[in-house]
Steps between C-alpha positions, in 0.01 A plus 500: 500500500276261728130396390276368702241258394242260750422189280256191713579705784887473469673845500816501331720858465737428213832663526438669867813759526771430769312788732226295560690175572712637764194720658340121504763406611524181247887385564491490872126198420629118464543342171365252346588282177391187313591314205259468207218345602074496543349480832173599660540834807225620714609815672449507832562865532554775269814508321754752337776347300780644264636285312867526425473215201286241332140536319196363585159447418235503783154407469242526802290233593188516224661710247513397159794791408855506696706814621865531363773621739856552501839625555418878652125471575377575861187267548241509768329180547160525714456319815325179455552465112544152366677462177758308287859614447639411194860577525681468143812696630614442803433771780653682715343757722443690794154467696330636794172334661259783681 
């Protein structure tokens, strides 16, 4: 079963089931994959993101705690969010900017 949980504004559903990726319609968004790696991202606009594979930690601009995610979560980042990705798996996902 899915759980929902909003940690330093990230919201991450865990597990969503297959009815609520194809109502989002998650397989038809682009992909997008990197080895592991660290890098600084500022989002521009909000983002929702499956990801397919990999693990990684993300912690916002000013935050002293990071925000695990992985194979099978659904994230939604907020618009105009700066953070660090910390990717110790490499990713694969699917993503949609709004």
């Amino acid at each position: 079963m899915a759980t929902v949980e909003e940690k330093l504004g990230i919201k991450i559903e865990r597990n969503p089931p297959d009815s609520k990726l194809t109502q989002l319609g998650v397989r038809s968004w682009p992909k997008w994959g990197c080895p592991p790696s660290k890098f600084p991202w500022t989002y521009s606009a909000k983002e929702t993101c499956y990801l397919l594979e990999g693990k990684v930690k993300v912690t916002p601009d000013g935050a002293n705690e990071a925000v695990q995610i992985g194979a099978g979560d659904l994230v939604v980042f907020p618009k105009g969010m700066s953070c660090t990705w910390d990717v110790s798996v490499a990713v694969d996902k699917h993503y949609k900017f709004e």
